[in-house]
Residue, then its C-alpha position, 0 to 999 in steps of 0.5 A: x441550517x441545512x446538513x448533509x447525512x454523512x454515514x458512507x452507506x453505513x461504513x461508520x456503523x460497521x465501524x463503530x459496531x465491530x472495531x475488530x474489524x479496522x484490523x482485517x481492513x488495515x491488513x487485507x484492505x491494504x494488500x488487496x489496494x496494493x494488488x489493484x494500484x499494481x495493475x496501474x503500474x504498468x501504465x508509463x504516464x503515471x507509473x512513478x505516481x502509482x509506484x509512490x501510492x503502492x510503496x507508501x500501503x506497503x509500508x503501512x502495512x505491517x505498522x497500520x496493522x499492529x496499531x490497529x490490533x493493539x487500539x482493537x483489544x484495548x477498546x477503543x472506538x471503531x472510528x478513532x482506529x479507523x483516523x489513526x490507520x489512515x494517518x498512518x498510511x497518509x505519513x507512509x506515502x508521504x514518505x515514500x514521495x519525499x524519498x522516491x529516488x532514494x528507496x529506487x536505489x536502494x531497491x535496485x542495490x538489493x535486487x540483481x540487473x536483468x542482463x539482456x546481453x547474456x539473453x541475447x547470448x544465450x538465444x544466439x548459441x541456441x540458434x547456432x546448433 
């Protein structure tokens, strides 16, 4: 039987060797994909798509960040915290796919509209002195 190495260019060492580690990766790994994916989001084919992948590492943040904190201090393996965070971050996105429209809602109840009418107002008075 033939096998393939599976080490990921040494990922799993790292892992393994620092499982402190999983906790800066489950904190600013996330921010910095998050930062990326918002760069996409402006794209108008696949806006929705991106928006979902954003708002789910979002929303694993801060859970994916103390799971990972507590399973680092007490000892457990790199790669069991490693599978726990990416379960963690799998369940927030699906989430926030099943309940996209809702969450869109909710967000735009929270944040006031854009009123492009006083915009236009404000520009017409300007131009008129």
């Amino acid at each position: 039987m033939l096998e393939l190495p599976f080490e990921l260019f040494g990922f799993t060492q790292f892992i393994e060797n620092e499982p402190a580690m999983m906790a800066f990766v489950a904190s600013f790994g996330v921010l910095i994909a998050a930062f990326i994916i918002a760069l996409f989001i402006r794209l108008p084919l696949l806006k929705n798509f991106f928006g979902i992948i954003a708002g789910g590492l979002a929303l694993a943040l801060f859970p994916g960040f103390i799971v990972c904190m507590i399973f680092a201090f007490s000892g457990i393996a790199g790669m069991h915290i490693f599978f726990s965070w990416v379960v963690i971050v799998i369940a927030c996105t699906v989430f926030v796919l099943f309940n996209h429209q809702r969450l869109i809602s909710m967000i735009g109840d929270l944040t006031p509209a854009k009123d492009n009418n006083a915009k236009k107002q404000g520009s017409k008075k300007k131009k008129q002195r």
